[in-house]
C-alpha positions, 0 to 999 in steps of 0.5 A: 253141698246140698246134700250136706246141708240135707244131713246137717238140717236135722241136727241144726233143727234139734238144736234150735228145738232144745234152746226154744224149749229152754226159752219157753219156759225161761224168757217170756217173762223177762222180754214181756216186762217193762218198767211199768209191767214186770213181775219176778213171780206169778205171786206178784202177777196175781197180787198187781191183777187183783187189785188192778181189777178191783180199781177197774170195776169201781170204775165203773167204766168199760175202758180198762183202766191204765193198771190194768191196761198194763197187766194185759198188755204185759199179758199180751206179750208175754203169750206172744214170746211164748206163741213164737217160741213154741211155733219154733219148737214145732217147726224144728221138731216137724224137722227132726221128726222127718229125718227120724221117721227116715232112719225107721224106713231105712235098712237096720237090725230089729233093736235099731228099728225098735229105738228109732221108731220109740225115738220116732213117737216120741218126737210126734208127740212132743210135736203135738205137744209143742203145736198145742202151746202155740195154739193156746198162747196164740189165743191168750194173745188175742184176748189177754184180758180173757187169759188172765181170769183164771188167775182172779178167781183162783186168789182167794186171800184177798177180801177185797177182790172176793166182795168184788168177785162177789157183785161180778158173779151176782151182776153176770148171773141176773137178766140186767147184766147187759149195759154193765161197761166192765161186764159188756167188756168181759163178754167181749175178750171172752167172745174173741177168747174163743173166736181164736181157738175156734179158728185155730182149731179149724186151721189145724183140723184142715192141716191135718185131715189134707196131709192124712189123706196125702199121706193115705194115698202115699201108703196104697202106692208105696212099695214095701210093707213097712213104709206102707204101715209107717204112712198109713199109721200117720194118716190115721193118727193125723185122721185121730187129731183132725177129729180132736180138732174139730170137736174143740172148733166146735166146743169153741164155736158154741160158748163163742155164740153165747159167751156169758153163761161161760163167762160165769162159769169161768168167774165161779172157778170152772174154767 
């Protein structure tokens, strides 16, 4: 029984990766909307953001205002639908890549071993892959209102949020910005924004660089010259993301303890 359910895990685990993937791409949207949050198009998103964030800055008040309370919390879930789905994506493609990686070990002719080692990377990559969309809609999560900037200053055809825009990146770029209640809470999201990547970078420079060193070890006292490749190849490549990693905690780090410059930036169109 057990061995059974050893071959059958893998097949199970690329189903579950296909239906996540599909879902990925289709059904954030619709579990995120509510009755008073739902958007058929990212058109829609951009238009309701942009006046939500006008009325917000007339205001005059740091607490959003409940337009755009809505959007972000619409926002928020919306990254953690996609946050979970593509964590599962991850989890089973770890699954396939295992069972995979197995088959190249494993006695066969040399085009088998070519297209099971292609099939091999292919799947690494789409792990990596599936890894980092986890990542950043984890982040988004944590700070939605940060996440959803980029959406204002690339929607040019609103005059009224371009003069809006206008007095933001005016206000933020002089030496009185502080005491500004939307731009203190800007600042804010924007700090959190990159607190979150900063950690989850560091969490997977770890990850990575424990499991290459298992890995490491496991080449110097595995038998056969090829399984001593496969592992050592790993081990560098997880050595090559652990590096990636932790330049991007870093990066994260350094605007996280001096957000606002990035802040504007970000509202000059340089996310």
């Amino acid at each position: 029984m057990g061995l059974r359910s050893g071959r059958i895990l893998p097949y199970v685990a690329a189903v579950v990766a296909a239906v996540a993937a599909v879902l990925f791409v289709v059904a954030p949207g619709p579990l995120a909307s509510t009755t008073t949050a739902h958007f058929d198009t990212e058109a829609d998103l951009r238009v309701a953001l942009g006046s939500a964030f006008v009325k917000y800055w007339d205001s005059g008040r740091g607490e959003l205002s409940p337009d755009l309370a809505a959007i972000t919390d619409y926002w928020l879930r919306y990254h953690c639908v996609k946050a979970v789905l593509a964590s599962a994506l991850f989890a089973a493609l770890i699954v396939v890549g295992v069972r995979v990686w197995s088959s190249v070990l494993s006695p066969a002719g040399l085009a088998a071993k070519v297209v099971r080692s292609v099939a091999g990377v292919a799947v690494a990559l789409l792990g990596l892959v599936a890894l980092v969309l986890a990542m950043v809609n984890v982040q988004g999560a944590i700070a939605p209102l940060a996440s959803l900037l980029p959406m204002l200053v690339t929607d040019t055809t609103d005059p009224e949020l371009a003069v809006t825009l206008d007095q933001v990146k005016s206000l933020a770029d002089s030496p009185g910005w502080h005491g500004v209640p939307a731009i203190d809470r800007m600042v804010d999201d924007f700090t959190r924004y990159h607190v979150a990547m900063a950690a989850l970078a560091a969490a997977v420079t770890l990850a990575a660089l424990t499991t290459a060193v298992v890995l490491w070890r496991r080449a110097r006292r595995a038998e056969g010259r090829e399984t001593r490749w496969a592992l050592g190849s790993f081990a560098a490549a997880l050595g090559v993301v652990a590096l990636s990693m932790a330049v991007v905690a870093v990066a994260n780090t350094s605007t996280a303890t001096d957000p606002a410059p990035a802040l504007l930036t970000a509202f000059h169109g340089q996310w």
